[in-house]
C-alpha positions as CSV (number, residue, x, y, z in Angstrom):
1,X,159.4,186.0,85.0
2,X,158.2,182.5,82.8
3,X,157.3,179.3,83.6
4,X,157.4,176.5,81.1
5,X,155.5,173.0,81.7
6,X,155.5,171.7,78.5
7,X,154.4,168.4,76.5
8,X,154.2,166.8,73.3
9,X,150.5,167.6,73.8
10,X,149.7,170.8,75.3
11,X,152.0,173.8,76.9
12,X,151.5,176.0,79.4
13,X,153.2,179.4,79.2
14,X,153.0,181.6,82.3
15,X,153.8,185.4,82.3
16,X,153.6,187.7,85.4
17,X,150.0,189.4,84.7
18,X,148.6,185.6,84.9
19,X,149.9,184.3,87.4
20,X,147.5,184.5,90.5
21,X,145.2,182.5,88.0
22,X,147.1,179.6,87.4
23,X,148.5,179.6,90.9
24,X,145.2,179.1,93.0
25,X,145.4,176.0,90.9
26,X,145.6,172.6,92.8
27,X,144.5,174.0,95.6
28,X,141.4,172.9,97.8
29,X,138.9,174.6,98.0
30,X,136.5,175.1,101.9
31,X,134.0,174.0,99.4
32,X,135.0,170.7,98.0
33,X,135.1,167.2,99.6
34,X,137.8,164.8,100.0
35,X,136.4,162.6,97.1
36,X,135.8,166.2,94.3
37,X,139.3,167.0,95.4
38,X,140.7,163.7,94.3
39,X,138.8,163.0,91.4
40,X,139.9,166.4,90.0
41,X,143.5,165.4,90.8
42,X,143.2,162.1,88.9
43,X,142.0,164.2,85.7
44,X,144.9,166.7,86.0
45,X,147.6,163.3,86.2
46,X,145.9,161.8,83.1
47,X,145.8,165.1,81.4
48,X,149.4,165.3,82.4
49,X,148.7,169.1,83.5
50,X,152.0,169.2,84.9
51,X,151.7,173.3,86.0
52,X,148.4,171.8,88.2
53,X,150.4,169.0,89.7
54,X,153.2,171.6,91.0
55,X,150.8,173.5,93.2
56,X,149.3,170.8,94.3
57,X,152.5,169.6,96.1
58,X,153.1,173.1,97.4
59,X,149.0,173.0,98.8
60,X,149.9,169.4,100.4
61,X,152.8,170.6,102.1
62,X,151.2,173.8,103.2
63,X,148.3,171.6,104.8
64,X,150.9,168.8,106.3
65,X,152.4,171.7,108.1
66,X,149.4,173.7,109.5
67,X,149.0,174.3,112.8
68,X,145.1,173.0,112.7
69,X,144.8,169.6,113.0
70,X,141.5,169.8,110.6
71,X,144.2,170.8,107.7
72,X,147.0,168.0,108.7
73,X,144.0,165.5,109.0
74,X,142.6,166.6,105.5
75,X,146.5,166.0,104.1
76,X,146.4,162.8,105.2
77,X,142.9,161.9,103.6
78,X,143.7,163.1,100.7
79,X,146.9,161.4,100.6
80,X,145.1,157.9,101.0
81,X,142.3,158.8,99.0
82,X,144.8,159.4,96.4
83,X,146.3,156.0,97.2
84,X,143.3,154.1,96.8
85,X,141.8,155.5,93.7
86,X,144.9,157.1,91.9
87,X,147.8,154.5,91.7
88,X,147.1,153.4,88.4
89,X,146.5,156.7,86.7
90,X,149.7,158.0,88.4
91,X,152.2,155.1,87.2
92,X,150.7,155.4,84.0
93,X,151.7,159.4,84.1
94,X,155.2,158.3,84.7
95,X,155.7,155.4,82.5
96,X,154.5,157.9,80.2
97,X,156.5,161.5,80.8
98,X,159.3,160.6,79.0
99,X,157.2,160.4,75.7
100,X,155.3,162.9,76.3
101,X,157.5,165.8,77.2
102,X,160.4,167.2,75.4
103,X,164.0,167.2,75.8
104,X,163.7,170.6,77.9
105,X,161.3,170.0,80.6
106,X,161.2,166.4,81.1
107,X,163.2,166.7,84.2
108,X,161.0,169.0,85.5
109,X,157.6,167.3,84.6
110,X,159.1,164.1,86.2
111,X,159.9,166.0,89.2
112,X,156.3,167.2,89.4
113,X,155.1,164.2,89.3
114,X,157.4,162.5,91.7
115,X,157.1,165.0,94.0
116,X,153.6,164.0,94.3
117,X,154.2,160.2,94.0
118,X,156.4,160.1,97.0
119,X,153.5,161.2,98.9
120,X,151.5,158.8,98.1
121,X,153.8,155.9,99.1
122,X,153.1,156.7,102.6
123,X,150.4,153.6,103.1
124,X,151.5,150.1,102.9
125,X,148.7,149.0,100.8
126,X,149.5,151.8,98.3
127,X,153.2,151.1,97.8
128,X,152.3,147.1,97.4
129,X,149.8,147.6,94.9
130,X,152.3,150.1,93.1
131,X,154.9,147.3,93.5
132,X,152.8,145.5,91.3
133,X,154.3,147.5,88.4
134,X,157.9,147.2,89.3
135,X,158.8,146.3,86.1
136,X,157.5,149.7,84.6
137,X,157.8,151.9,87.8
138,X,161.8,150.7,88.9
139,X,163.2,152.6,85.5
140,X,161.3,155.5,85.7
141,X,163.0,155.9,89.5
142,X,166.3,155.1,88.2
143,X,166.3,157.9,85.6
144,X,165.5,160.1,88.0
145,X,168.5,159.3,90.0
146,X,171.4,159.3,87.4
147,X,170.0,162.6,85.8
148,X,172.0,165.8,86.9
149,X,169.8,168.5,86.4
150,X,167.6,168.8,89.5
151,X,169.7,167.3,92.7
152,X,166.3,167.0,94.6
153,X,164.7,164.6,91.6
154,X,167.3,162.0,92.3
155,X,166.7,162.1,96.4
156,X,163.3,161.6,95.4
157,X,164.0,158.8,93.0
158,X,165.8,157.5,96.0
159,X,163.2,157.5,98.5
160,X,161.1,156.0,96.1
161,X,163.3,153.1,95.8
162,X,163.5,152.6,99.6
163,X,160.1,152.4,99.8
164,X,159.5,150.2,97.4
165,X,162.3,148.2,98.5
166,X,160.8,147.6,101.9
167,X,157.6,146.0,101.0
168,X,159.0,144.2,97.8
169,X,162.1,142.2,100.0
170,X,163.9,139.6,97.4
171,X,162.7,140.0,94.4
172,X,163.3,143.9,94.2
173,X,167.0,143.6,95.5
174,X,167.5,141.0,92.3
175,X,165.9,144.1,89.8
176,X,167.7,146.5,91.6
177,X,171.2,145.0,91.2
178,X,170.3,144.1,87.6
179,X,170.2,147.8,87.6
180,X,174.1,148.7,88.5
181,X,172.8,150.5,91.9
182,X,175.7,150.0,93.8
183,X,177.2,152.4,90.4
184,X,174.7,155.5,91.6
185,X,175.0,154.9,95.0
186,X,178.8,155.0,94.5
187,X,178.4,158.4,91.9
188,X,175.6,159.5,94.5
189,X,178.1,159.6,97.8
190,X,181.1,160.6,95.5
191,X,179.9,164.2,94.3
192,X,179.3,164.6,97.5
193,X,182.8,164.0,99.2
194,X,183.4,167.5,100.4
195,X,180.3,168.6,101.4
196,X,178.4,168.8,104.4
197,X,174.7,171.0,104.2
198,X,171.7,169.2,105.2
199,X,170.3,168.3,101.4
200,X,174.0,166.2,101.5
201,X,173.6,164.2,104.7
202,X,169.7,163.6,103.5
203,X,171.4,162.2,100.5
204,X,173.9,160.1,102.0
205,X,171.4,158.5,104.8
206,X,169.2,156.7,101.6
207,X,172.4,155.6,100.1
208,X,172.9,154.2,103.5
209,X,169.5,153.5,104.6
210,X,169.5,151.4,100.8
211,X,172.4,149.1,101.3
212,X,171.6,148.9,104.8
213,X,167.9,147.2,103.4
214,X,169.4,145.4,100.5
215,X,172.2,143.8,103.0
216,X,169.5,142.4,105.0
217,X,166.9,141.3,102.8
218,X,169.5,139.8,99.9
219,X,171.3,137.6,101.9
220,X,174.8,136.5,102.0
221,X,175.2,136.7,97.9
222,X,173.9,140.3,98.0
223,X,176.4,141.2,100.7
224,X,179.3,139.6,99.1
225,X,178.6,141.8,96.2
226,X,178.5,144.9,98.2
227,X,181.2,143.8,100.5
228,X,183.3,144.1,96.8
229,X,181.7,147.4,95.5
230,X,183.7,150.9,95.1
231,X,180.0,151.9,96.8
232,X,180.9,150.5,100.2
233,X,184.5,152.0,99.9
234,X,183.4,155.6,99.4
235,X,180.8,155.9,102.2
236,X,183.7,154.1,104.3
237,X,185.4,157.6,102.6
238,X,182.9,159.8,103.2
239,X,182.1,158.6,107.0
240,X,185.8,159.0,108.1
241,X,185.7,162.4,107.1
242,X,182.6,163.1,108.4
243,X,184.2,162.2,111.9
244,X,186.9,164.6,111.4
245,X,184.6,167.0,110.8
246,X,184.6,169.3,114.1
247,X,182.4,172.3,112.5
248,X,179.5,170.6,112.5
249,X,179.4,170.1,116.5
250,X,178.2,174.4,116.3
251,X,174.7,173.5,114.4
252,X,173.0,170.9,116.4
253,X,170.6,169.5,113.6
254,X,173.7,169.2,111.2
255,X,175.0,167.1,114.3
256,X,172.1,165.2,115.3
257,X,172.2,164.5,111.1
258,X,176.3,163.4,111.6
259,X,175.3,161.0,114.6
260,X,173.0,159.2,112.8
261,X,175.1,158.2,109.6
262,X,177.8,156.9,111.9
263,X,175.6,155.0,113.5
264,X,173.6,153.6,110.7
265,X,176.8,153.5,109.1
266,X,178.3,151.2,112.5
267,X,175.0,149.4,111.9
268,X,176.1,148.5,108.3
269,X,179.4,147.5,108.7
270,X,178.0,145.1,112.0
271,X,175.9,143.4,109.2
272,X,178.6,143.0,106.7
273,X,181.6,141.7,108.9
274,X,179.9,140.9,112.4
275,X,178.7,137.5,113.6
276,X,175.1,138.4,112.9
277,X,172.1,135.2,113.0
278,X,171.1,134.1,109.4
279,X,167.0,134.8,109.9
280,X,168.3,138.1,110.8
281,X,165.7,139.3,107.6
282,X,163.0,137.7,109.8
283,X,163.4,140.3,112.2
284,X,163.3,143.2,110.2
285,X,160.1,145.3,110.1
286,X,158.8,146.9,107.1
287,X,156.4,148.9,108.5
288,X,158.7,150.4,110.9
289,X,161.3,150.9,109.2
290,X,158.6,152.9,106.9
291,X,157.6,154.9,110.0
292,X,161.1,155.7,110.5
293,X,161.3,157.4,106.9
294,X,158.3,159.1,107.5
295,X,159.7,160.4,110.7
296,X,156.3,161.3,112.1
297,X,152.7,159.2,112.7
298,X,150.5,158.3,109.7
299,X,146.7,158.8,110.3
300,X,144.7,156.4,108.3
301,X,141.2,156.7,108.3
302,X,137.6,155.2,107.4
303,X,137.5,155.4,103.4
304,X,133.6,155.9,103.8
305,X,133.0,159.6,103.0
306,X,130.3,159.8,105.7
307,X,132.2,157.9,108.1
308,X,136.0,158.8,107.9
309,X,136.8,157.2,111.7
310,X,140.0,157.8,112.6
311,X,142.3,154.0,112.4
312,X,143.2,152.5,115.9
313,X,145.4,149.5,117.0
314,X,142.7,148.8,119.0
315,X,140.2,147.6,116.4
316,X,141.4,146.1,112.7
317,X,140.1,147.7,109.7
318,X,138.4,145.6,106.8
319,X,140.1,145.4,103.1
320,X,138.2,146.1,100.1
321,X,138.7,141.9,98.8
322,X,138.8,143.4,95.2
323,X,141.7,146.1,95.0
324,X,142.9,146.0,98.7
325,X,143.5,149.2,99.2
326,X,140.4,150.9,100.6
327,X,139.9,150.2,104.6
328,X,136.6,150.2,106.5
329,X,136.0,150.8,110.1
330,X,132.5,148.1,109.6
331,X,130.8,146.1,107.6
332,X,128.1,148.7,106.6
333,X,130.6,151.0,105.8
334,X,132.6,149.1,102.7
335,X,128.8,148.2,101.9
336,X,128.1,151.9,101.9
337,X,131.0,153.2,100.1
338,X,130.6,150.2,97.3
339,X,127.2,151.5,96.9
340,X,127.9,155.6,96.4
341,X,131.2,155.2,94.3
342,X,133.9,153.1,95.1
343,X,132.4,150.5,92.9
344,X,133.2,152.9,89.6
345,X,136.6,153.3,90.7
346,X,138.0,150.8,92.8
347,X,141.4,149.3,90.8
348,X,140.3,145.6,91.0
349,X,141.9,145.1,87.9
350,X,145.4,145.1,87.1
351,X,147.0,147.5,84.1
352,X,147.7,145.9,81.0
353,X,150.7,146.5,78.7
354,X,149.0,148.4,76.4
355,X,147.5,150.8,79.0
356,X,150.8,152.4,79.2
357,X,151.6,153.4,75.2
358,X,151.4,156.7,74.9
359,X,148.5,157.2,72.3
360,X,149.6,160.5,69.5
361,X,146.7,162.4,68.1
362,X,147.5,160.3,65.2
363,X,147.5,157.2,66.7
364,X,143.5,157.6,68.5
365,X,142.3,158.6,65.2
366,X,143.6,155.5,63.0
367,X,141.7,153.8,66.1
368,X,138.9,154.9,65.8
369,X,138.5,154.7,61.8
Protein backbone atom coordinates (compact mmCIF):
# COMPACT_ATOMS: atom_id res chain seq x y z
CA UNK A 1 0.00 0.00 0.00
CA UNK A 2 1.45 3.84 -1.10
CA UNK A 3 0.38 7.14 -0.62
CA UNK A 4 1.62 9.97 -2.68
CA UNK A 5 1.12 13.81 -1.51
CA UNK A 6 3.42 15.35 -3.69
CA UNK A 7 4.71 19.05 -4.56
CA UNK A 8 7.01 20.99 -6.58
CA UNK A 9 8.68 21.36 -3.24
CA UNK A 10 8.73 18.52 -1.03
CA UNK A 11 7.07 14.72 -1.31
CA UNK A 12 5.88 12.52 0.95
CA UNK A 13 6.12 8.81 0.20
CA UNK A 14 4.27 6.52 2.59
CA UNK A 15 4.84 2.66 2.74
CA UNK A 16 3.12 0.29 5.14
CA UNK A 17 5.96 -0.09 7.96
CA UNK A 18 5.53 3.87 8.43
CA UNK A 19 2.39 4.45 8.58
CA UNK A 20 1.14 4.72 12.28
CA UNK A 21 3.82 7.54 12.29
CA UNK A 22 2.52 9.78 9.80
CA UNK A 23 -1.05 8.90 10.68
CA UNK A 24 -1.17 10.20 14.34
CA UNK A 25 -0.49 13.31 12.33
CA UNK A 26 -2.96 16.20 12.57
CA UNK A 27 -4.32 15.00 15.28
CA UNK A 28 -4.89 16.78 18.73
CA UNK A 29 -3.37 15.93 21.23
CA UNK A 30 -5.17 15.84 25.47
CA UNK A 31 -2.10 17.96 25.82
CA UNK A 32 -2.44 20.88 23.50
CA UNK A 33 -4.66 23.96 23.65
CA UNK A 34 -7.02 25.33 21.19
CA UNK A 35 -4.61 28.07 20.17
CA UNK A 36 -1.01 25.28 19.83
CA UNK A 37 -3.42 23.25 17.83
CA UNK A 38 -4.17 26.00 15.43
CA UNK A 39 -1.04 27.58 15.17
CA UNK A 40 0.43 24.19 14.17
CA UNK A 41 -2.29 23.90 11.51
CA UNK A 42 -1.43 27.31 10.04
CA UNK A 43 2.31 26.07 9.66
CA UNK A 44 1.27 22.70 7.99
CA UNK A 45 -1.18 25.05 5.20
CA UNK A 46 1.85 27.32 4.49
CA UNK A 47 4.19 24.49 4.31
CA UNK A 48 1.58 22.96 2.07
CA UNK A 49 2.06 19.52 4.11
CA UNK A 50 -0.78 18.16 2.25
CA UNK A 51 -0.37 14.30 4.02
CA UNK A 52 -0.90 16.57 7.56
CA UNK A 53 -3.94 18.34 6.19
CA UNK A 54 -5.70 14.85 5.25
CA UNK A 55 -5.70 13.60 8.78
CA UNK A 56 -6.60 16.57 10.07
CA UNK A 57 -10.00 16.38 8.33
CA UNK A 58 -10.46 12.82 9.29
CA UNK A 59 -9.57 14.07 13.28
CA UNK A 60 -12.24 17.01 12.76
CA UNK A 61 -14.85 14.73 11.62
CA UNK A 62 -14.05 12.14 14.20
CA UNK A 63 -14.45 14.94 16.91
CA UNK A 64 -17.74 16.51 15.10
CA UNK A 65 -19.23 13.14 15.59
CA UNK A 66 -18.29 12.14 19.24
CA UNK A 67 -20.66 11.35 21.54
CA UNK A 68 -18.92 13.81 24.28
CA UNK A 69 -19.93 17.06 23.98
CA UNK A 70 -16.25 18.23 25.26
CA UNK A 71 -14.91 16.73 21.72
CA UNK A 72 -17.92 18.31 19.49
CA UNK A 73 -17.33 21.64 21.49
CA UNK A 74 -13.48 21.40 20.86
CA UNK A 75 -14.51 20.84 16.85
CA UNK A 76 -16.18 23.75 16.83
CA UNK A 77 -13.39 25.95 18.55
CA UNK A 78 -11.04 24.90 16.50
CA UNK A 79 -13.04 25.44 13.56
CA UNK A 80 -13.45 29.28 14.51
CA UNK A 81 -10.13 29.55 15.78
CA UNK A 82 -9.13 28.48 12.44
CA UNK A 83 -11.49 31.10 10.91
CA UNK A 84 -10.19 33.84 12.71
CA UNK A 85 -6.53 33.44 12.46
CA UNK A 86 -6.13 31.09 9.27
CA UNK A 87 -8.14 32.63 6.31
CA UNK A 88 -5.41 34.26 4.79
CA UNK A 89 -2.81 31.48 5.01
CA UNK A 90 -5.50 29.10 3.74
CA UNK A 91 -6.58 31.09 0.39
CA UNK A 92 -3.10 31.64 -0.14
CA UNK A 93 -2.55 27.53 -0.01
CA UNK A 94 -5.14 27.42 -2.75
CA UNK A 95 -4.47 30.14 -4.97
CA UNK A 96 -1.25 28.52 -4.83
CA UNK A 97 -1.74 24.42 -5.30
CA UNK A 98 -1.95 24.50 -8.73
CA UNK A 99 1.74 25.77 -8.93
CA UNK A 100 2.93 23.95 -6.57
CA UNK A 101 1.88 20.45 -7.20
CA UNK A 102 2.15 18.34 -10.27
CA UNK A 103 0.09 17.11 -12.85
CA UNK A 104 -0.59 13.79 -10.78
CA UNK A 105 -1.71 14.90 -7.42
CA UNK A 106 -3.04 18.21 -7.85
CA UNK A 107 -6.56 16.92 -7.61
CA UNK A 108 -5.80 15.39 -4.63
CA UNK A 109 -3.84 18.14 -2.76
CA UNK A 110 -6.77 20.47 -3.79
CA UNK A 111 -9.13 18.14 -2.31
CA UNK A 112 -7.18 18.15 0.93
CA UNK A 113 -7.30 21.41 1.19
CA UNK A 114 -10.86 21.99 0.36
CA UNK A 115 -11.92 19.44 2.51
CA UNK A 116 -10.68 21.50 5.22
CA UNK A 117 -11.75 24.85 3.72
CA UNK A 118 -15.32 23.94 3.61
CA UNK A 119 -15.14 23.69 7.33
CA UNK A 120 -14.06 26.64 7.93
CA UNK A 121 -16.94 28.53 6.01
CA UNK A 122 -19.14 27.59 8.72
CA UNK A 123 -19.09 31.36 10.51
CA UNK A 124 -20.43 34.28 8.81
CA UNK A 125 -17.60 36.45 9.58
CA UNK A 126 -15.17 33.88 8.09
CA UNK A 127 -16.84 33.33 4.79
CA UNK A 128 -17.12 37.44 4.42
CA UNK A 129 -13.70 38.05 5.05
CA UNK A 130 -12.83 35.11 2.60
CA UNK A 131 -15.21 36.88 0.17
CA UNK A 132 -12.87 39.48 0.17
CA UNK A 133 -10.69 37.38 -2.14
CA UNK A 134 -13.29 36.48 -4.61
CA UNK A 135 -11.42 37.30 -7.38
CA UNK A 136 -8.67 34.73 -6.45
CA UNK A 137 -10.79 32.23 -4.38
CA UNK A 138 -14.04 31.92 -7.22
CA UNK A 139 -11.46 30.04 -9.80
CA UNK A 140 -9.87 27.89 -7.62
CA UNK A 141 -13.66 26.56 -6.74
CA UNK A 142 -14.48 26.35 -10.24
CA UNK A 143 -11.67 24.07 -11.14
CA UNK A 144 -12.65 21.93 -8.67
CA UNK A 145 -16.01 21.54 -10.13
CA UNK A 146 -15.32 20.89 -13.87
CA UNK A 147 -12.40 18.39 -13.04
CA UNK A 148 -13.50 14.65 -13.27
CA UNK A 149 -11.13 12.85 -11.22
CA UNK A 150 -12.49 12.98 -7.67
CA UNK A 151 -16.66 13.26 -7.83
CA UNK A 152 -16.52 14.50 -4.08
CA UNK A 153 -13.93 17.64 -5.01
CA UNK A 154 -16.51 19.14 -7.26
CA UNK A 155 -19.55 18.79 -4.44
CA UNK A 156 -17.08 20.45 -2.41
CA UNK A 157 -16.27 23.09 -4.96
CA UNK A 158 -20.01 23.37 -4.97
CA UNK A 159 -20.69 23.96 -1.49
CA UNK A 160 -18.11 26.38 -1.42
CA UNK A 161 -19.76 28.41 -4.00
CA UNK A 162 -23.14 28.34 -2.13
CA UNK A 163 -21.63 29.62 0.67
CA UNK A 164 -19.97 32.23 -0.62
CA UNK A 165 -22.86 32.96 -2.70
CA UNK A 166 -25.00 33.71 0.25
CA UNK A 167 -23.10 36.30 2.01
CA UNK A 168 -21.63 37.99 -1.30
CA UNK A 169 -25.60 38.56 -2.99
CA UNK A 170 -25.09 40.73 -6.42
CA UNK A 171 -21.94 40.99 -7.07
CA UNK A 172 -21.00 37.22 -6.81
CA UNK A 173 -23.99 36.15 -9.09
CA UNK A 174 -22.39 38.72 -11.88
CA UNK A 175 -18.68 36.60 -11.37
CA UNK A 176 -20.40 33.65 -11.27
CA UNK A 177 -22.23 33.92 -14.58
CA UNK A 178 -19.07 35.45 -16.10
CA UNK A 179 -18.04 32.00 -15.20
CA UNK A 180 -20.50 29.83 -17.66
CA UNK A 181 -22.14 28.18 -14.28
CA UNK A 182 -25.26 27.50 -15.67
CA UNK A 183 -22.63 25.06 -18.27
CA UNK A 184 -21.46 22.86 -15.00
CA UNK A 185 -24.60 22.99 -13.34
CA UNK A 186 -26.05 21.73 -16.69
CA UNK A 187 -22.82 18.92 -17.07
CA UNK A 188 -23.21 18.49 -13.23
CA UNK A 189 -27.14 17.28 -13.27
CA UNK A 190 -26.53 15.58 -16.79
CA UNK A 191 -23.96 12.73 -15.70
CA UNK A 192 -26.16 12.19 -13.39
CA UNK A 193 -29.47 11.45 -15.28
CA UNK A 194 -29.77 7.79 -14.33
CA UNK A 195 -28.75 7.72 -11.07
CA UNK A 196 -30.22 7.77 -7.80
CA UNK A 197 -27.54 6.95 -4.59
CA UNK A 198 -27.33 9.52 -1.96
CA UNK A 199 -23.82 11.23 -3.20
CA UNK A 200 -26.32 11.96 -6.51
CA UNK A 201 -29.26 13.64 -4.76
CA UNK A 202 -26.48 15.62 -2.55
CA UNK A 203 -25.23 16.74 -5.87
CA UNK A 204 -28.34 17.64 -7.43
CA UNK A 205 -29.78 19.70 -4.15
CA UNK A 206 -26.53 22.40 -4.65
CA UNK A 207 -27.19 22.60 -8.27
CA UNK A 208 -30.66 23.40 -7.10
CA UNK A 209 -30.02 25.04 -3.88
CA UNK A 210 -27.50 27.40 -6.46
CA UNK A 211 -30.00 28.59 -8.99
CA UNK A 212 -32.47 28.68 -6.40
CA UNK A 213 -29.95 31.58 -4.64
CA UNK A 214 -28.85 33.13 -7.82
CA UNK A 215 -32.72 33.44 -8.96
CA UNK A 216 -33.37 35.36 -5.93
CA UNK A 217 -30.56 37.49 -5.43
CA UNK A 218 -29.87 38.38 -9.46
CA UNK A 219 -33.07 39.67 -10.18
CA UNK A 220 -35.24 39.54 -13.18
CA UNK A 221 -32.03 39.66 -15.71
CA UNK A 222 -30.40 36.70 -13.91
CA UNK A 223 -33.69 34.77 -14.12
CA UNK A 224 -34.27 35.49 -17.74
CA UNK A 225 -31.02 33.97 -18.37
CA UNK A 226 -31.67 30.85 -16.46
CA UNK A 227 -35.25 30.78 -17.57
CA UNK A 228 -33.25 30.19 -21.26
CA UNK A 229 -30.46 27.78 -20.02
CA UNK A 230 -30.18 23.85 -21.10
CA UNK A 231 -29.39 23.92 -17.02
CA UNK A 232 -33.03 24.57 -16.11
CA UNK A 233 -34.25 22.05 -18.79
CA UNK A 234 -32.28 19.12 -17.40
CA UNK A 235 -33.13 19.36 -13.72
CA UNK A 236 -36.80 19.82 -15.26
CA UNK A 237 -35.37 16.14 -16.81
CA UNK A 238 -33.96 14.91 -13.97
CA UNK A 239 -36.98 15.83 -11.52
CA UNK A 240 -39.64 14.16 -13.70
CA UNK A 241 -37.89 11.14 -13.47
CA UNK A 242 -37.15 11.35 -10.15
CA UNK A 243 -41.07 11.25 -9.63
CA UNK A 244 -41.35 8.16 -11.55
CA UNK A 245 -39.07 6.76 -9.48
CA UNK A 246 -41.18 4.23 -7.18
CA UNK A 247 -37.88 2.28 -5.65
CA UNK A 248 -36.91 4.77 -3.75
CA UNK A 249 -40.20 4.89 -1.48
CA UNK A 250 -38.29 1.23 0.30
CA UNK A 251 -35.21 3.46 1.74
CA UNK A 252 -36.71 6.26 3.75
CA UNK A 253 -33.59 8.60 3.75
CA UNK A 254 -33.28 8.23 -0.12
CA UNK A 255 -37.02 9.37 0.09
CA UNK A 256 -36.86 11.97 2.61
CA UNK A 257 -33.69 13.05 0.02
CA UNK A 258 -36.49 12.74 -3.25
CA UNK A 259 -39.04 14.95 -1.23
CA UNK A 260 -36.89 17.64 -0.82
CA UNK A 261 -35.64 18.21 -4.47
CA UNK A 262 -39.28 18.34 -5.57
CA UNK A 263 -39.98 20.64 -3.32
CA UNK A 264 -37.09 22.89 -3.65
CA UNK A 265 -37.41 22.15 -7.17
CA UNK A 266 -41.53 23.43 -6.91
CA UNK A 267 -39.92 26.27 -5.00
CA UNK A 268 -37.68 27.12 -8.06
CA UNK A 269 -40.00 26.94 -10.65
CA UNK A 270 -42.70 29.34 -8.23
CA UNK A 271 -39.82 31.95 -8.46
CA UNK A 272 -39.21 31.70 -12.21
CA UNK A 273 -42.87 31.63 -13.53
CA UNK A 274 -45.06 32.58 -10.41
CA UNK A 275 -46.42 36.07 -9.51
CA UNK A 276 -43.73 36.50 -6.86
CA UNK A 277 -43.12 40.43 -5.02
CA UNK A 278 -40.04 42.22 -6.51
CA UNK A 279 -38.19 42.83 -2.86
CA UNK A 280 -38.68 39.20 -2.59
CA UNK A 281 -34.38 39.21 -2.16
CA UNK A 282 -35.30 41.45 0.96
CA UNK A 283 -36.73 38.54 2.47
CA UNK A 284 -34.19 36.06 2.06
CA UNK A 285 -31.96 35.25 5.03
CA UNK A 286 -28.45 34.40 4.69
CA UNK A 287 -27.80 33.23 7.82
CA UNK A 288 -30.51 30.72 7.67
CA UNK A 289 -30.29 29.61 4.72
CA UNK A 290 -26.48 28.87 5.96
CA UNK A 291 -27.97 27.03 8.98
CA UNK A 292 -30.00 25.10 6.67
CA UNK A 293 -26.67 23.84 4.82
CA UNK A 294 -25.19 23.13 7.91
CA UNK A 295 -28.10 21.08 8.85
CA UNK A 296 -27.33 21.21 12.54
CA UNK A 297 -26.51 24.30 15.28
CA UNK A 298 -23.19 26.14 15.21
CA UNK A 299 -21.65 26.88 18.62
CA UNK A 300 -19.65 29.95 18.58
CA UNK A 301 -17.77 30.84 21.52
CA UNK A 302 -15.60 33.55 23.45
CA UNK A 303 -12.27 33.88 21.36
CA UNK A 304 -10.44 34.64 24.74
CA UNK A 305 -8.49 31.39 25.63
CA UNK A 306 -9.22 31.80 29.30
CA UNK A 307 -12.71 32.74 28.80
CA UNK A 308 -14.21 30.62 25.85
CA UNK A 309 -18.18 31.45 26.98
CA UNK A 310 -20.41 29.70 25.07
CA UNK A 311 -22.39 32.58 22.34
CA UNK A 312 -26.12 33.31 23.24
CA UNK A 313 -29.01 35.28 21.50
CA UNK A 314 -29.40 36.64 24.69
CA UNK A 315 -26.38 38.85 24.95
CA UNK A 316 -24.37 40.27 21.54
CA UNK A 317 -20.84 39.55 21.26
CA UNK A 318 -18.13 42.37 20.52
CA UNK A 319 -16.04 42.38 17.05
CA UNK A 320 -12.38 42.69 16.98
CA UNK A 321 -12.84 46.62 14.93
CA UNK A 322 -9.50 45.58 13.12
CA UNK A 323 -10.08 42.09 11.32
CA UNK A 324 -13.70 41.47 12.43
CA UNK A 325 -13.56 38.19 12.87
CA UNK A 326 -12.65 37.47 16.50
CA UNK A 327 -15.85 37.80 18.99
CA UNK A 328 -15.70 38.65 22.73
CA UNK A 329 -18.24 37.93 25.34
CA UNK A 330 -16.78 41.68 27.29
CA UNK A 331 -14.77 44.29 27.14
CA UNK A 332 -11.92 42.83 29.21
CA UNK A 333 -11.95 39.96 27.27
CA UNK A 334 -10.92 41.39 23.52
CA UNK A 335 -8.50 43.60 25.92
CA UNK A 336 -7.21 40.35 27.30
CA UNK A 337 -6.86 38.43 24.25
CA UNK A 338 -5.17 41.61 22.29
CA UNK A 339 -2.76 41.59 25.05
CA UNK A 340 -1.59 37.55 25.07
CA UNK A 341 -1.68 37.14 21.21
CA UNK A 342 -4.24 38.07 19.03
CA UNK A 343 -2.43 41.25 18.43
CA UNK A 344 0.53 39.08 16.49
CA UNK A 345 -2.04 37.46 14.42
CA UNK A 346 -5.11 39.19 13.99
CA UNK A 347 -5.59 39.72 9.84
CA UNK A 348 -6.26 43.48 10.03
CA UNK A 349 -4.64 43.73 6.95
CA UNK A 350 -5.72 42.74 3.67
CA UNK A 351 -3.43 40.27 1.21
CA UNK A 352 -1.76 41.90 -1.46
CA UNK A 353 -1.19 40.60 -5.09
CA UNK A 354 2.07 39.62 -4.53
CA UNK A 355 1.38 37.56 -1.40
CA UNK A 356 -0.08 34.96 -3.57
CA UNK A 357 3.07 34.21 -6.25
CA UNK A 358 4.31 31.16 -5.60
CA UNK A 359 8.07 32.01 -4.62
CA UNK A 360 10.68 28.85 -6.41
CA UNK A 361 13.79 28.16 -4.45
CA UNK A 362 15.18 30.16 -7.21
CA UNK A 363 13.14 32.95 -6.99
CA UNK A 364 13.85 33.68 -2.71
CA UNK A 365 17.42 33.43 -3.43
CA UNK A 366 17.64 36.18 -6.39
CA UNK A 367 15.65 38.05 -3.41
CA UNK A 368 17.65 37.95 -1.18
CA UNK A 369 20.98 38.77 -3.15
Amino acid sequence: MYYYYCNRTSVYFLQNCYYYRYYTQGTMSSTQTIETYVSEITLKIMDADYLYLDNLYETLQKMKGSSKQKHEDNYWKVLQCLGETTSDAMVKALVRCELGSCKYHINRNLFVLASVFMDMLTSVAAIKHINLYKDKVVPVLFKMLRQREILELSRTGFACLYRCLLFGKFSFVEIYLRHNIFRDIQECIKCRLSFYSMPTLEAIEYCIKMLLAMAVLGGTNTQRRMKSSQALKVLMEYIKILKLNNQMEKNLILSCRKSVLCFQCDSLIEILYGETEENLKDTWDPKDKLNEELADEVHYFCSCPSCRKPYSEKEKFLYCGACKLSRYCSEKCQKEHWKNGHKLVCLKEQLKDSDFQFKTLKTIESQTK
